[in-house]
C-alpha positions in Angstrom: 14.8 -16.2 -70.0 14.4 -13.3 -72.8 18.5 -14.3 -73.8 20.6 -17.1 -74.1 23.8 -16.7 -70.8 26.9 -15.4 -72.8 30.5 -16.9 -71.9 33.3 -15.3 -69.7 35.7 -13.3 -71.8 38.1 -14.7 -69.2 38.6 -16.3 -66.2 41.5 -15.4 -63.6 42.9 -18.3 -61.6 45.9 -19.3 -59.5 46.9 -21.7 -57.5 48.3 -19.7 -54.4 44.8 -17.1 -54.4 42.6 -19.6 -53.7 38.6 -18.2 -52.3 37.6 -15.1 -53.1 35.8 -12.6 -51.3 36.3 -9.2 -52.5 37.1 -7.6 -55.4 37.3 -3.2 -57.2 39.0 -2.2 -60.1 41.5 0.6 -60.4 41.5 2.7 -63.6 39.7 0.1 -65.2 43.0 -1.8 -66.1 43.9 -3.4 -63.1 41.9 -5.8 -60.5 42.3 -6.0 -57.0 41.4 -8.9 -55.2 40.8 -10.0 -51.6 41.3 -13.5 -50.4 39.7 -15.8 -47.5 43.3 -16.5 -46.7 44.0 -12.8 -46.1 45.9 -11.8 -49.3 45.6 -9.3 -52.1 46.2 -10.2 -55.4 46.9 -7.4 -58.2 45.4 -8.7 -61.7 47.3 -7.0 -64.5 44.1 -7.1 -67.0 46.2 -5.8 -70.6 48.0 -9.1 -69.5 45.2 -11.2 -67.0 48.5 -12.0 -64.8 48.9 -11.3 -61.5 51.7 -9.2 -61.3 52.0 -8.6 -57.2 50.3 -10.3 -53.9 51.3 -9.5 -50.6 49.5 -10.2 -47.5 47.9 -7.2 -45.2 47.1 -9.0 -41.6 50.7 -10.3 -40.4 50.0 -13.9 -41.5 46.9 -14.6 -38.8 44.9 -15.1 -42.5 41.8 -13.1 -41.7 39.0 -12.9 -44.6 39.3 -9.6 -46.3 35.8 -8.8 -46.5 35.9 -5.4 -49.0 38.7 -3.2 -50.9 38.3 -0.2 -52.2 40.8 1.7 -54.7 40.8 5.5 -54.7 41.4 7.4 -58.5 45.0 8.1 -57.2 47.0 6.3 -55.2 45.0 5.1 -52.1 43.8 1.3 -50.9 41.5 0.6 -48.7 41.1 -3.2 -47.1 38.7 -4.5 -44.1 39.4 -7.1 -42.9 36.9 -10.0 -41.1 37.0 -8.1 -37.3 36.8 -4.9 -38.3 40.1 -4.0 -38.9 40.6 -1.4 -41.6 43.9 -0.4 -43.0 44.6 2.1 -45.5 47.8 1.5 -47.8 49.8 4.5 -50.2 50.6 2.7 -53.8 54.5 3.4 -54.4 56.5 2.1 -57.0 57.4 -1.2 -55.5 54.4 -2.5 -54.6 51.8 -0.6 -51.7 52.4 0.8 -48.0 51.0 0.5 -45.0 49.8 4.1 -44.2 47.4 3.7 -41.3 45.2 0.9 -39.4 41.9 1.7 -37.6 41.3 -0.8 -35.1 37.3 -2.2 -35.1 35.4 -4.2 -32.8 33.2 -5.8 -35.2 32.7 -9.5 -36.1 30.2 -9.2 -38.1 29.6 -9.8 -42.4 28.9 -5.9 -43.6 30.6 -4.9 -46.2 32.0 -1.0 -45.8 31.3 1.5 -49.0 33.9 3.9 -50.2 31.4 7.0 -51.6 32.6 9.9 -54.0 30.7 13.1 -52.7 29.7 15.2 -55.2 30.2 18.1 -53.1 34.0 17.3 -52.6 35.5 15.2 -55.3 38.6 14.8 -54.2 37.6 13.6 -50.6 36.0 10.2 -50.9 34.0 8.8 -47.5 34.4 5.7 -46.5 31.3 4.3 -44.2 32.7 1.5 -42.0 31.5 -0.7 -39.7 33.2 -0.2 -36.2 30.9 -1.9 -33.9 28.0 -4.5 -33.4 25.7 -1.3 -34.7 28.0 1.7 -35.3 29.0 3.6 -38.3 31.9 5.1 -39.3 32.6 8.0 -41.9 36.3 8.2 -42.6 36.9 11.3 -44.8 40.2 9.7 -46.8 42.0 13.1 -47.5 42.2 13.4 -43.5 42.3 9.5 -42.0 43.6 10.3 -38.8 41.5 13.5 -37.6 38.1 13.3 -39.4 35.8 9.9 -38.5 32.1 10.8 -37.5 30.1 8.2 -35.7 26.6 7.3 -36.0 25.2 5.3 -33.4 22.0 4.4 -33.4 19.3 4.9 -30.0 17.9 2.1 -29.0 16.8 2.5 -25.3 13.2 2.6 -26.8 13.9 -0.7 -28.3 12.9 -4.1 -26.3 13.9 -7.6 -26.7 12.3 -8.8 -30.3 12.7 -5.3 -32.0 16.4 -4.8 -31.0 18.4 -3.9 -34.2 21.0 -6.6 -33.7 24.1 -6.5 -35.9 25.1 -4.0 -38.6 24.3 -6.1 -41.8 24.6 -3.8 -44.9 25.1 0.0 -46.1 24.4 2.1 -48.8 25.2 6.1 -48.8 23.2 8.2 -51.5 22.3 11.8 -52.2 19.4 13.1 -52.8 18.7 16.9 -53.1 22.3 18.3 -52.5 22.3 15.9 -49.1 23.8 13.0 -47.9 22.1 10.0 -46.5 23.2 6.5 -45.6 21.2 3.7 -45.6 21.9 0.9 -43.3 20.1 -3.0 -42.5 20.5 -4.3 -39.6 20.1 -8.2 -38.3 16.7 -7.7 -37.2 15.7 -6.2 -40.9 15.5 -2.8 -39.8 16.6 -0.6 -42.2 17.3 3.1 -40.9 17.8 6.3 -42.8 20.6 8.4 -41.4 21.0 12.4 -42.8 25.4 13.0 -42.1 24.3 16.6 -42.1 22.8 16.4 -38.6 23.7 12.6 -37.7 20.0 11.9 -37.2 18.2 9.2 -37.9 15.1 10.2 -40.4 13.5 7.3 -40.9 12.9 3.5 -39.3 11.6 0.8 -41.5 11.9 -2.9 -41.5 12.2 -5.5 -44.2 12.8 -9.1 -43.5 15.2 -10.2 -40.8 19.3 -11.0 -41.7 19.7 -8.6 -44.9 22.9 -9.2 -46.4 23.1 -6.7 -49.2 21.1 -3.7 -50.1 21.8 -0.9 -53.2 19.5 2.1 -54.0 19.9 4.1 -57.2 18.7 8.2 -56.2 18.0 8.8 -59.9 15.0 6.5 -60.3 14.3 6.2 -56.6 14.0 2.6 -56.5 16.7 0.1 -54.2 16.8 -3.4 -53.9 17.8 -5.7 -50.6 18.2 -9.1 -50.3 19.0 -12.1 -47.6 19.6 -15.5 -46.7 15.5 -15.9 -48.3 14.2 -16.8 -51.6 13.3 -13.3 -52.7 14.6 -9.8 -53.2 12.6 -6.9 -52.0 12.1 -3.5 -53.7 11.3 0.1 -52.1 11.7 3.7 -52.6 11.4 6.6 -50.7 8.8 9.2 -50.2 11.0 12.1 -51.6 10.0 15.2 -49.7 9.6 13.7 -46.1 12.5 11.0 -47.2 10.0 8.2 -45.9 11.4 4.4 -46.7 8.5 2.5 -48.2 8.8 -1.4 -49.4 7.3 -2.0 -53.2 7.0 -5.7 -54.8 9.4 -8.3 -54.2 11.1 -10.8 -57.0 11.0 -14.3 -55.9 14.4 -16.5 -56.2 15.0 -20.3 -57.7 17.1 -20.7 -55.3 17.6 -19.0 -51.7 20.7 -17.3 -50.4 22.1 -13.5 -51.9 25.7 -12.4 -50.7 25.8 -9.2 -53.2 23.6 -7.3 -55.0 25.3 -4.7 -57.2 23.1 -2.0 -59.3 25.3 -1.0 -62.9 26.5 2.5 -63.0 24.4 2.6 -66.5 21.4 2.0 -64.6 20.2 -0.9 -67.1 20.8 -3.8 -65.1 21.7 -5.5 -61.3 23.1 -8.5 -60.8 23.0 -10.5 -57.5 25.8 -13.2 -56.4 23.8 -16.3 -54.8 24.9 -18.8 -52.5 24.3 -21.5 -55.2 27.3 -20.1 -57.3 25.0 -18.3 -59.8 25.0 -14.8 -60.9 21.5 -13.5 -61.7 21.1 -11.0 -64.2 17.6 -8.4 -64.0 17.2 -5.5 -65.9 16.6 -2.5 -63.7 13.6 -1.4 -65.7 11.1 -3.8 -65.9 12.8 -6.1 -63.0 12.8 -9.0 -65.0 15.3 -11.6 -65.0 17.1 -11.8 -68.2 19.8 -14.5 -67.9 21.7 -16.7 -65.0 25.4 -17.4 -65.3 26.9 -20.4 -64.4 30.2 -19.9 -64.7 31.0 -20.5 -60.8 30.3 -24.4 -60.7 31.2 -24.7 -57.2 30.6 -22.5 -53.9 28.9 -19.5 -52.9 29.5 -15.9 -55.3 30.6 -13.4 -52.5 31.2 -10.5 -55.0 30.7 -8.7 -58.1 32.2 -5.5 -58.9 31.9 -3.5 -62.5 34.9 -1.2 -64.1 33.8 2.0 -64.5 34.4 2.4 -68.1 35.9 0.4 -70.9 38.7 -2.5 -70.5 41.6 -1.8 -73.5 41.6 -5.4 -74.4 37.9 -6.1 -75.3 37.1 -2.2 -75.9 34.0 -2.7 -73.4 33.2 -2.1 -69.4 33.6 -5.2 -67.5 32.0 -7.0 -65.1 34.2 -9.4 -62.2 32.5 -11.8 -60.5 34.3 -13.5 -57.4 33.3 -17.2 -55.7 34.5 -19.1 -53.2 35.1 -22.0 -56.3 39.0 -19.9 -56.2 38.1 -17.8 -59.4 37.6 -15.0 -61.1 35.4 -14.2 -64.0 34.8 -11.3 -66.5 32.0 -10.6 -68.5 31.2 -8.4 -71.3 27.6 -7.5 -70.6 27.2 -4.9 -72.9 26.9 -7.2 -76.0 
């Protein structure tokens, strides 16, 4: 490894959270977390106390499997089924705004994506059924949800797409495009302009997490394997093309999670370690152990500095009923 793993600047734990599976920041000084028992717990990060929990399902305790926080005032939870529900912040605590009913029983993750085009309307892609896609625009939940559903009546037995396994929007070029894996390990290339598929490729079967950075035209996708695959696209005819791939100690990614600075990803493995690569050169450049026990099911990275260690932060989430935070940047 080219440097020694550093330590945890802290680790958040309590007895009532137990496994994690889901985790965002909200103006950098706050942590949401989502629980396998069906709770969210507010971390309070000037203080690293939780400061409010509540659960979102009506006590039948399903796995929330991704939250999202808005700039303002807006949370977003799925729940394991589908179920999404969006909640206003108020002063007490947060409110149920609305629920969107999903028949999905799958493990994707949905993606809450700031457009560039419209700042202050950010999508959510969802999934809403074995291989649909919703896009939710969040300043209008109850009258603006596009659908992409795939074709597949030229699609037999083997090459059926299966289950909706992973997203990623991007923009490339002033347009929108979304990214999604399915169970078989087809990735397809939608453009929300027209809702058209642009491109079919395939990668190995069962991804679980993909991420693609537009600026340097290179993604990364990973699985229940013992490697991660790279591609890129061929820009003007927006052609997916697989690259090298980066082979694993051990087999088993949940998350894979590209840094808004662009100089590293880190990938959450099912044998509790966090790898660290730097986005460069690809190379692995440390592992943390932090997570002694159980699978890492998310990692999530504040989008600018934390007051109390005058840094961005990194939150990593396992199923070992903690969370830690890292200071990468040093």
């Amino acid at each position: 490894m080219a440097v020694l793993p550093p330590d945890p600047v802290f680790t958040l734990r309590c007895a009532e959270m137990g496994p994690v599976n889901s985790l965002c920041f909200h103006r950098n000084e706050r942590l949401l977390a989502g629980t396998t028992k069906g709770k969210i717990f507010l971390w309070d990060l000037s203080t690293n106390r939780s400061s409010l929990h509540f659960e979102i399902g009506g006590g039948h305790q399903q796995p929330i499997t991704a939250l999202h926080h808005t700039d303002d005032e807006l949370l977003i939870s799925q729940e394991k089924g589908g179920t999404i529900t969006l909640w206003q912040m108020t002063n007490t605590g947060y409110k149920r705004q609305i629920v969107l009913p999903a028949n999905y029983t799958g493990y994707c993750r949905s993606v809450l994506y700031n457009n560039s085009n419209c700042q202050d309307d950010p999508l959510l892609f969802y999934p809403c059924d074995e291989n649909t896609i919703g896009v939710l625009h969040t300043s209008d939940p109850e009258n603006s949800v596009q659908m992409l559903v795939p074709d597949e009546t030229h699609l037999t037995g083997a090459n059926k797409l299966g289950t909706l396994n992973c997203l990623k929007p991007f923009e490339h070029a002033s347009q929108l495009f979304c990214l999604a894996g399915y169970e078989s390990g087809h990735f397809l290339t939608w453009d929300l302009s027209s809702g058209m598929i642009i491109d079919i490729a395939q990668l190995d079967a069962d991804p679980m997490a993909v991420d693609y950075d537009p600026h340097t035209n290179r993604g990364i996708a990973g699985g229940p394997g013992d490697k991660i695959s790279t591609f890129s696209y061929q820009r003007k005819i927006m052609r997916f093309q697989r690259s090298s791939d980066i082979a694993l100690k051990n087999p088993g990614l949940n998350c894979i999670r590209i840094r808004q600075d662009n100089k590293v990803f880190c990938t959450g493995g099912w044998d509790g370690r966090v790898r660290i690569f730097s986005w460069k050169s690809l190379r692995p450049l440390a592992v943390l152990t932090e997570h002694k026990s159980g699978a890492i099911m998310d990692i999530a990275y504040s989008s600018g500095p934390v007051a109390m260690w005058k840094a961005p932060i990194m939150a990593v989430a396992g199923m070992d009923s903690q969370i830690s935070l890292w200071n990468l940047y040093n």
